[in-house]
LUMKOLDO-90495 format. One record per residue (C-alpha): residue in three letters; x, y, z. Coordinates in Angstrom, 2 decimals, decimal comma, always signed. Example, Ala and Ser with C-alpha at 12.3 -4.5 7.8 and 13.67 -1.06 7.14 Angstrom:
<nodes>
ALA_+12,30_-4,50_+7,80
SER_+13,67_-1,06_+7,14
</nodes>
This chain:
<nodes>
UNK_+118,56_+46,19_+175,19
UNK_+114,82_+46,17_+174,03
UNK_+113,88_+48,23_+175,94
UNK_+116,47_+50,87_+175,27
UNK_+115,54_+50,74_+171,80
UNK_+111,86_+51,21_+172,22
UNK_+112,46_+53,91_+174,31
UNK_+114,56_+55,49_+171,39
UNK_+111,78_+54,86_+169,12
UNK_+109,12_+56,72_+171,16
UNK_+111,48_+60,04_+171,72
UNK_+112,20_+59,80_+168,05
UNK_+108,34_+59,44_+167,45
UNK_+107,33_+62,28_+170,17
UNK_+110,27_+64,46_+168,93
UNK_+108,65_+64,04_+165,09
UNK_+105,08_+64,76_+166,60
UNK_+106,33_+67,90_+167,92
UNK_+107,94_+68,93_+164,27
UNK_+105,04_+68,15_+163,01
UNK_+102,78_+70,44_+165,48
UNK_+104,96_+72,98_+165,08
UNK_+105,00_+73,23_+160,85
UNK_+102,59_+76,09_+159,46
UNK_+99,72_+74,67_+157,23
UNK_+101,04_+74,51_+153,74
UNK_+97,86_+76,15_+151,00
UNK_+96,82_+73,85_+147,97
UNK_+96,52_+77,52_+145,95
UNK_+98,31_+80,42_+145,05
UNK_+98,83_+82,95_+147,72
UNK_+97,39_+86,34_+146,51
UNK_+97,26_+89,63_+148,17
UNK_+94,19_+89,97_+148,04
UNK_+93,38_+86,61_+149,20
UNK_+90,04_+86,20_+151,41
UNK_+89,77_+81,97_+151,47
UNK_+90,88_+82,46_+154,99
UNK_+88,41_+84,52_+157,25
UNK_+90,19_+84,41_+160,03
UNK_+94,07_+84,86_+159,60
UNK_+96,53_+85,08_+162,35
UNK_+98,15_+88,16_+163,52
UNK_+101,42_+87,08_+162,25
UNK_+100,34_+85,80_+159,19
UNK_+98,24_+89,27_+158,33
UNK_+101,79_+91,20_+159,33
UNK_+103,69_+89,57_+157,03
UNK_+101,35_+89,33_+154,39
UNK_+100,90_+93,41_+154,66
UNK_+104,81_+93,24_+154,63
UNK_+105,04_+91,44_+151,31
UNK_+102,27_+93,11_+149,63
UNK_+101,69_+96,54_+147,98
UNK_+98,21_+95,86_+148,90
UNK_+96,29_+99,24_+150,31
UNK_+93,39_+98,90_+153,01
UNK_+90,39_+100,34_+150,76
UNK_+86,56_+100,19_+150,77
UNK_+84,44_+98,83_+147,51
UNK_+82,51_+101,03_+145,56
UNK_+79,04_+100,27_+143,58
UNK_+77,11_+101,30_+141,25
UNK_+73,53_+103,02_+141,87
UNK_+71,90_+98,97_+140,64
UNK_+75,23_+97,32_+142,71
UNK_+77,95_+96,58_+140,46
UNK_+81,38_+96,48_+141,89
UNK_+83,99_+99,13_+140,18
UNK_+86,92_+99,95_+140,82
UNK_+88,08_+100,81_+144,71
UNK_+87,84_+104,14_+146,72
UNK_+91,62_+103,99_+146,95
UNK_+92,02_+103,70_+142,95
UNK_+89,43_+105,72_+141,76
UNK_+90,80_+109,18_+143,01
UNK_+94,15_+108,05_+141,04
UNK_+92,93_+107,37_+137,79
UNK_+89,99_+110,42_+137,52
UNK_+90,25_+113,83_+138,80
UNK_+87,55_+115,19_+141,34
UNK_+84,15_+112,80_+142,69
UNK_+82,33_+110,66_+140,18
UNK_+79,24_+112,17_+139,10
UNK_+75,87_+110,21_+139,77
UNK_+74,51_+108,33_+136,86
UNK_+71,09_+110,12_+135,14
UNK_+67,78_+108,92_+136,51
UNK_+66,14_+108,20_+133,74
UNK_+69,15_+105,65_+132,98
UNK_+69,13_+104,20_+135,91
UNK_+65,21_+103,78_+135,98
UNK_+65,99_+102,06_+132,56
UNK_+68,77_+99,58_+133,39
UNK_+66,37_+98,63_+136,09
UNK_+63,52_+98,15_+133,81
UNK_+65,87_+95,98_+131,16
UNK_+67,17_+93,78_+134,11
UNK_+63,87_+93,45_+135,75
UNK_+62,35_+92,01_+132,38
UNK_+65,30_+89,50_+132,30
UNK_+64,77_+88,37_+136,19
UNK_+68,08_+90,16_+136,99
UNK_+66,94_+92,96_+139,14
UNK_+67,87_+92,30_+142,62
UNK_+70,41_+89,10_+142,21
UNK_+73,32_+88,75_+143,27
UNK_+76,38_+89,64_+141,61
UNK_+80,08_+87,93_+142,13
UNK_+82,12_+90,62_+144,62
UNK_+85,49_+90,40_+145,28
UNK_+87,92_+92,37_+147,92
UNK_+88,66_+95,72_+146,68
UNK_+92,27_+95,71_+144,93
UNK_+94,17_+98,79_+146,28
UNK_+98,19_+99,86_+145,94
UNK_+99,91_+103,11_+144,78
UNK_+99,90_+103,64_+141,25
UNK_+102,28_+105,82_+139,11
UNK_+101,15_+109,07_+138,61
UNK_+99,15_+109,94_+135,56
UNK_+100,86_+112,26_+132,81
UNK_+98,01_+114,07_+132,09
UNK_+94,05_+115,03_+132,99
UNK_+92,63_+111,72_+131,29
UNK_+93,40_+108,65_+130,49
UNK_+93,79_+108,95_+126,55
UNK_+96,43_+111,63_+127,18
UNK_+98,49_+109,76_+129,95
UNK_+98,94_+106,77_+127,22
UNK_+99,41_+109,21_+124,92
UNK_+102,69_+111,24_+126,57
UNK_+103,83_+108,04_+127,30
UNK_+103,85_+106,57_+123,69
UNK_+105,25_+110,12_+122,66
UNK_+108,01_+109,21_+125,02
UNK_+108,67_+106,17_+123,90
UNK_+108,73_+107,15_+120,15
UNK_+111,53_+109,56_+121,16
UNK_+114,28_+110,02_+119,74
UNK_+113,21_+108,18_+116,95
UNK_+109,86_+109,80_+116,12
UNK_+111,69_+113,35_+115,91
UNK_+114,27_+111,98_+113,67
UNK_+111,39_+110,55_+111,28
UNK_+110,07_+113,78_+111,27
UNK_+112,96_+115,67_+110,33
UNK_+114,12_+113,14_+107,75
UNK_+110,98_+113,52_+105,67
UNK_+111,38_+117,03_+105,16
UNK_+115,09_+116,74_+103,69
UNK_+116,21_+116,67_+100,16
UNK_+117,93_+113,65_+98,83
UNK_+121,34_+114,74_+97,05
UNK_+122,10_+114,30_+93,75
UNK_+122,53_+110,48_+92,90
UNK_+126,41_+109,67_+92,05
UNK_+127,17_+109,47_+88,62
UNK_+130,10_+107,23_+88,89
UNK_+130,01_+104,35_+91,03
UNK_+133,38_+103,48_+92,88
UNK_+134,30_+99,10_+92,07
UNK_+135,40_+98,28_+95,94
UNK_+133,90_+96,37_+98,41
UNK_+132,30_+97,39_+101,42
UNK_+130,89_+100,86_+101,59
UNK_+131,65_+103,55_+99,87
UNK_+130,29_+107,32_+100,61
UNK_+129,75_+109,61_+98,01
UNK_+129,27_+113,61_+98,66
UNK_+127,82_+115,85_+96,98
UNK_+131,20_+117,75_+95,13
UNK_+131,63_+113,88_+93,11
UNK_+134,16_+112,59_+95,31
UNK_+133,30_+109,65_+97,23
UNK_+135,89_+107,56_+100,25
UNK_+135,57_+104,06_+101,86
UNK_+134,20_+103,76_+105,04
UNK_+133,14_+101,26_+107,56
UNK_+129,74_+101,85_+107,74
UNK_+126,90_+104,70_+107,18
UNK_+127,85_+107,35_+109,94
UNK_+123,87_+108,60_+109,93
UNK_+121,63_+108,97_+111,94
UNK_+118,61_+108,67_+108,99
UNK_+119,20_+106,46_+106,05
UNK_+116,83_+104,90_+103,22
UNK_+117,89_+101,29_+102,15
UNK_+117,50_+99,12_+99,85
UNK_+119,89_+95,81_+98,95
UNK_+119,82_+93,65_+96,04
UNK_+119,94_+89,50_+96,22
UNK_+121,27_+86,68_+93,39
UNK_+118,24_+84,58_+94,57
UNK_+119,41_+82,33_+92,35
UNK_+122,68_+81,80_+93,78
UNK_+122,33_+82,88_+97,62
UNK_+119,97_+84,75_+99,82
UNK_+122,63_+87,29_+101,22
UNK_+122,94_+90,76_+99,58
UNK_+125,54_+91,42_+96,62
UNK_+125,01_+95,08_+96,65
UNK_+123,17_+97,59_+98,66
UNK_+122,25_+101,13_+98,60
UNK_+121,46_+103,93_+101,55
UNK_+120,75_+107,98_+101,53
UNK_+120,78_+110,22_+103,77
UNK_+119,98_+113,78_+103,88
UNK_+123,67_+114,29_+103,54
UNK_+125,32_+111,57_+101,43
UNK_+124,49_+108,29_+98,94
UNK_+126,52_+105,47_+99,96
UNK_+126,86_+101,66_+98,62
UNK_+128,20_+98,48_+99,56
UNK_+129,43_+95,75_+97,51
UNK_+129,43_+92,36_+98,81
UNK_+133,67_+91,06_+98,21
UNK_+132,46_+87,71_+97,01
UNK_+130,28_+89,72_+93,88
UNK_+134,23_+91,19_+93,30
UNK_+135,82_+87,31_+93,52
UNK_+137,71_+88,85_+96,66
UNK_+135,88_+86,12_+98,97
UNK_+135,27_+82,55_+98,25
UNK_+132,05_+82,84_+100,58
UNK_+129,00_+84,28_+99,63
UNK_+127,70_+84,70_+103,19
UNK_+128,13_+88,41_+104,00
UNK_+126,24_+90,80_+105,90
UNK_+126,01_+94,34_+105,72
UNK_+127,51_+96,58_+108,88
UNK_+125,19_+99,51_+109,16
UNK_+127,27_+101,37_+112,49
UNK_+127,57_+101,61_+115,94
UNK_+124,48_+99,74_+117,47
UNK_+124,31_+102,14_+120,80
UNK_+123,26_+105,13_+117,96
UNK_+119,70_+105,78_+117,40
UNK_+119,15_+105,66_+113,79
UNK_+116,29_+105,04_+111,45
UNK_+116,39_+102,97_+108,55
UNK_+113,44_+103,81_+105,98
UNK_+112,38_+101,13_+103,12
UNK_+109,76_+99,47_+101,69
UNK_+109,34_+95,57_+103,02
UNK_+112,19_+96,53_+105,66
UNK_+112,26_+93,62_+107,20
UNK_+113,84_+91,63_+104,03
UNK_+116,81_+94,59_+104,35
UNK_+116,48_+94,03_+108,10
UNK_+117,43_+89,77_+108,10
UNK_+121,05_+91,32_+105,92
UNK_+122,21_+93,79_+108,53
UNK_+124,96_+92,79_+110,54
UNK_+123,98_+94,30_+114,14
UNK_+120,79_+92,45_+114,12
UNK_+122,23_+89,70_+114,98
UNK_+124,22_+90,78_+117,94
UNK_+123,14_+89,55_+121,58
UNK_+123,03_+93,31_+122,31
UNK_+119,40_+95,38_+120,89
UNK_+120,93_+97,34_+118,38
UNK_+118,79_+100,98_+118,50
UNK_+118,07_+100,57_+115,01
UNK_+114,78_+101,57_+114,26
UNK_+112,82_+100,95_+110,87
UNK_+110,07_+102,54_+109,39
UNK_+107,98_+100,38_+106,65
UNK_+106,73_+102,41_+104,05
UNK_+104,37_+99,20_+102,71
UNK_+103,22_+99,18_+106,15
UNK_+102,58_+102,97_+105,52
UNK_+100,80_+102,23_+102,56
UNK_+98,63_+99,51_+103,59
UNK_+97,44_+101,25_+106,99
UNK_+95,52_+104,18_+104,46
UNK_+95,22_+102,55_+101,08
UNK_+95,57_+98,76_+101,15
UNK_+93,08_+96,25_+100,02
UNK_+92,57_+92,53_+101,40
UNK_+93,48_+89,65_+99,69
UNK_+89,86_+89,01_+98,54
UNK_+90,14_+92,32_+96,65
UNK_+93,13_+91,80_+95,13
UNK_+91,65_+89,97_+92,09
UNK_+89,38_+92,72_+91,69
UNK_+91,61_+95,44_+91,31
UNK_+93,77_+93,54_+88,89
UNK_+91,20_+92,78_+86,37
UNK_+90,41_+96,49_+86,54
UNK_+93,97_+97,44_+86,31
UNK_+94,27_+94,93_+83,14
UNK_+90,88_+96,54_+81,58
UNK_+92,19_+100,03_+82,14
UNK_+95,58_+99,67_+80,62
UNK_+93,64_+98,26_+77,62
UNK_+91,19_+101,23_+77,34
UNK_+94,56_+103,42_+77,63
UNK_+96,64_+101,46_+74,59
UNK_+93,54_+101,97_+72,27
UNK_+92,60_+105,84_+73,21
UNK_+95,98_+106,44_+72,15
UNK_+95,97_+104,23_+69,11
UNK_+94,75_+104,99_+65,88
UNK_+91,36_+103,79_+66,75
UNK_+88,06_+105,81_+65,80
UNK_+87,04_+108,43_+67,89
UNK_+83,94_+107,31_+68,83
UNK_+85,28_+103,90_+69,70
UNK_+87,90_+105,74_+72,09
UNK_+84,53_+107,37_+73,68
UNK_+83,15_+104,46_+73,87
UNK_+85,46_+102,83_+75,68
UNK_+86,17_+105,84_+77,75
UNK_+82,04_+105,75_+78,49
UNK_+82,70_+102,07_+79,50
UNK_+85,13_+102,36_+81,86
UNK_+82,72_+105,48_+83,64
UNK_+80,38_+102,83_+84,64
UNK_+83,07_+100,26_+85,73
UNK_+84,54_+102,36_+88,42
UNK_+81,69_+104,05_+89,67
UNK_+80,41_+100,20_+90,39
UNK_+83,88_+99,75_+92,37
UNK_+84,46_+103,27_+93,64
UNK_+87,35_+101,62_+96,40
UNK_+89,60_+100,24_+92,92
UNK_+90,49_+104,04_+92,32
UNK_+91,61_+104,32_+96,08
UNK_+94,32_+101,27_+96,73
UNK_+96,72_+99,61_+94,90
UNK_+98,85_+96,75_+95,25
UNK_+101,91_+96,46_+97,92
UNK_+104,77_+96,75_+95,13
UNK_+107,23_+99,66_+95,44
UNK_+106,15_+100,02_+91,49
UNK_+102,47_+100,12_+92,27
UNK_+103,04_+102,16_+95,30
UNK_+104,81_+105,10_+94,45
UNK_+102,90_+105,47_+90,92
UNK_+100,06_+105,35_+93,05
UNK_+100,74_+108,09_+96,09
UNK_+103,39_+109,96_+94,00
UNK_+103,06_+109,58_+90,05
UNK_+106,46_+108,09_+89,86
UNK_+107,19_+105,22_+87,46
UNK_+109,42_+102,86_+87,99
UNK_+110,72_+101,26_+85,15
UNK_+110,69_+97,24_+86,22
UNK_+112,72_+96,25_+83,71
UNK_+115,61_+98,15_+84,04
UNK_+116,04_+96,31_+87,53
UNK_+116,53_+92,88_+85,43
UNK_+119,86_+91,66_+85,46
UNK_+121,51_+88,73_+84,33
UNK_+123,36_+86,41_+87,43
UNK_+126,22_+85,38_+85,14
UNK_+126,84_+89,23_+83,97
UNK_+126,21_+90,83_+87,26
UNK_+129,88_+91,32_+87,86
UNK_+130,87_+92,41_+84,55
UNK_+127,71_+95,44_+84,61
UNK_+127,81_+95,74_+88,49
UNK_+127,95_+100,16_+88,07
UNK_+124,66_+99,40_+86,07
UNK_+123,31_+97,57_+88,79
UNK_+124,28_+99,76_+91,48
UNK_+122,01_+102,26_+89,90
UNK_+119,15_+100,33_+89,29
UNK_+119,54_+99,39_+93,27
UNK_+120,04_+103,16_+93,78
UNK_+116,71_+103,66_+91,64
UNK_+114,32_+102,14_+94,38
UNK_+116,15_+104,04_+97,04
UNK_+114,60_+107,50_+96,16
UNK_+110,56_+106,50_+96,01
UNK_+111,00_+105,02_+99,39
UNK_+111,98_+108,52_+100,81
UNK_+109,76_+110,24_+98,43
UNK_+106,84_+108,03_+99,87
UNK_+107,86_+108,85_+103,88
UNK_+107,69_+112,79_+102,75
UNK_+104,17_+112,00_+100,76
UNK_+102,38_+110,22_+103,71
UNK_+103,59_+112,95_+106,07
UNK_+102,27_+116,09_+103,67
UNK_+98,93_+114,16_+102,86
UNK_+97,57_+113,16_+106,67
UNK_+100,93_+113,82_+109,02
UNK_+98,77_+113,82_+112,11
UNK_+96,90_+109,94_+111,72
UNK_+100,05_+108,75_+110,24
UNK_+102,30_+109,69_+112,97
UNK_+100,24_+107,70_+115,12
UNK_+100,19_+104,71_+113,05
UNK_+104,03_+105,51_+113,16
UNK_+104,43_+105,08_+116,34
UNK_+103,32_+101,38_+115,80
UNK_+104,98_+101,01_+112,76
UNK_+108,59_+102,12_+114,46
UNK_+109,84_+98,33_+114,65
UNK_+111,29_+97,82_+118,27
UNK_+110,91_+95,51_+120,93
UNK_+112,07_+98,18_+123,34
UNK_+108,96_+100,84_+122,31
UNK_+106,40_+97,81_+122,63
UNK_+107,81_+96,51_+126,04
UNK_+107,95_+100,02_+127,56
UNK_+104,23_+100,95_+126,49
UNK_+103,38_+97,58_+127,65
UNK_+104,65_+97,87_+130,92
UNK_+102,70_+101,32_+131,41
UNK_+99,59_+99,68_+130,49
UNK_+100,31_+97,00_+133,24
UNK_+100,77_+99,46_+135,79
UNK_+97,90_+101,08_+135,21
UNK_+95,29_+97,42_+134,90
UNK_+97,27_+95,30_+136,77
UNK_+95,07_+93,56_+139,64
UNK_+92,24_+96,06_+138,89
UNK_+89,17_+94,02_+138,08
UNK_+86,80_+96,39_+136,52
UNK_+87,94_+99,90_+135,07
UNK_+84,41_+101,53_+134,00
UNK_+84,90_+105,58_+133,23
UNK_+82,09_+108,26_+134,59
UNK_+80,87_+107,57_+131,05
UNK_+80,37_+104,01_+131,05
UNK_+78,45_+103,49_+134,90
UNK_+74,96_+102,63_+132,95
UNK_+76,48_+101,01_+129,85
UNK_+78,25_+98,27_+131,84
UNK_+74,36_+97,78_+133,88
UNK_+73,34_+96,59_+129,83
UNK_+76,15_+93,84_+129,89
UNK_+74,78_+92,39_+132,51
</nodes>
């Protein structure tokens, strides 16, 4: 019986030696395609690695003092025709910097040459490949921005319809209840009891076509709960949604908050602002004493003051903003400061002041002081494109709030860098020798 079982132990152990032989070497690190830690891999090993890889044979390419750029395979895909040699006298003079720093001549870190297919490039360059794509990307939304800022508003409703939910109002005076905007370009604007609840009570949107306003049902005592949001339309529409701080409209729209991307897209006109005329924080204090000493100068010019006084003051204030020439170029972020800034309009803050307790009884006065800000915001979008339409529909194309555009340029920008280890332009072969 003993030895039966020893026998069973040494065809279990032989049978586990052979498992054991027959197990490929497990790596303490990352497999990677391009992957040289083992000089001499096996047939098999190199056939299923080529198998698994979009990893191109390719041969390394250096500089004329040996840096490593980007492969032969790669090169040809990114620029158009054979790189031109770097200038001698720049060359002689990389040499001479390096050789006065004991660099000439060491040795730099090489690695494998990365090569795989790329997607083509849209264009002759680089600048304009990123460039269609981001144009692409921008679409439909871009052209609707455009087209929106050269529209009229319509005439503002005189009479404002007491029913919740929205209500659209054309142009003849009539107005009907609908569900929700039917636009594809809207400017909005809500208003919020911040005393009593951070939802929206009211809300008002233009288009080119139509005003329209909602009316939360608990501001009408037809809903015990205050917690309503506001249904702007079928999420699988493209639509833009212009307003100043949009994202405080944005957290009371209903569709953001579905599990589905809505293809809302909004377009910030503080954001607008800031990109060309805004000011820092540290600046802020500055401007506002001059905006406090210039309102002062104003109220006594057009007193009854003496003339000379009035010159004198006038003389004063000269000197003051030729010592801060930027105060006379920015304001602050307000809608208020904003559009008296780029357009000359005043709004009139205190016409906006309502009383929580009253708010039902006056709620067609509040609808237009809610349908007041609605207009600068669109009057704003139509000044930034007439002043500088070029630079700001760039900045647009950032400003265009969507995960989708920044995900999609984001991706094309991967597939152009991704496992490239240098990208140096005919332009740059010296400069990069001075980094060194």
């Amino acid at each position: 019986m003993a030895a039966s079982s020893m026998r069973s132990q040494q065809a279990s152990l032989l049978r586990l030696r052979h498992v054991v032989r027959q197990r490929p070497p497990y790596s303490c690190t990352r497999p990677y395609a391009t992957d040289s830690s083992n000089d001499h891999p096996s047939p098999a090993s190199s056939t299923a690695s080529r198998r698994s890889s979009l990893s191109v044979p390719a041969e390394s390419r250096f500089n004329e003092i040996g840096v490593q750029q980007i492969s032969s395979h790669i090169y040809p895909q990114i620029f158009s025709g054979k790189a031109p040699p770097a200038a001698e006298d720049l060359v002689r003079l990389s040499k001479d910097h390096l050789q006065r720093h004991d660099l000439l001549g060491k040795n730099t870190d090489s690695s494998e040459p990365v090569a795989f297919d790329m997607p083509e490039i849209q264009g002759q360059t680089l600048d304009e490949h990123f460039y269609k794509l981001a144009m692409d990307s921008a679409e439909p939304y871009l052209g609707l921005a455009k087209k929106y800022s050269t529209a009229n508003a319509p005439p503002r409703p005189r009479k404002w319809a007491r029913r919740s939910g929205w209500t659209k109002y054309h142009q003849d005076g009539s107005f009907e209840p609908v569900e929700a905007p039917d636009e594809e370009m809207l400017t909005f604007d809500v208003e919020v009891l911040w005393h009593q609840s951070s939802y929206a009570v009211m809300a008002c949107a233009v288009s080119d076509k139509s005003w329209y306003a909602w009316l939360s049902p608990w501001l009408l005592g037809e809903s015990e709960s205050d917690r309503h949001l506001i249904p702007l339309g079928d999420p699988r529409k493209p639509r833009i949604i212009v307003g100043h701080n949009i994202g405080y409209d944005r957290a009371r729209i209903a569709e953001e908050y579905e599990l589905d991307q809505s293809r809302n897209n909004f377009i910030d006109t503080m954001s607008l602002h800031v990109a060309v005329n805004g000011m820092c924080s540290r600046q802020r204090p500055t401007w506002n004493m001059h905006r406090k000493n210039r309102e002062t100068r104003d109220k006594i010019a057009n007193s009854d003051a003496a003339a000379d006084l009035a010159a004198l003051l006038q003389a004063k204030g000269d000197v003051d903003e030729e010592e801060e020439l930027w105060v006379g170029r920015s304001s602050v972020n307000s809608l208020r400061d904003v559009a008296q800034f780029h357009c000359g309009i005043t709004i009139d803050k205190a016409k906006r002041e309502w009383s929580p307790s009253s708010i039902e009884k006056v709620f067609a006065t509040s609808l237009t002081n809610c349908s007041i800000t609605v207009l600068p915001m669109l009057i704003l979008l139509t000044e930034f494109t007439r002043r500088s339409s070029q630079r700001l529909w760039k900045l647009a194309l950032i400003l265009l709030v969507s995960q989708r555009f920044a995900i999609s340029l984001l991706r094309s920008c991967l597939s152009i860098v991704h496992g490239i280890h240098t990208l140096q332009t005919q332009k740059l072969h010296t400069a990069s020798c001075l980094m060194l």
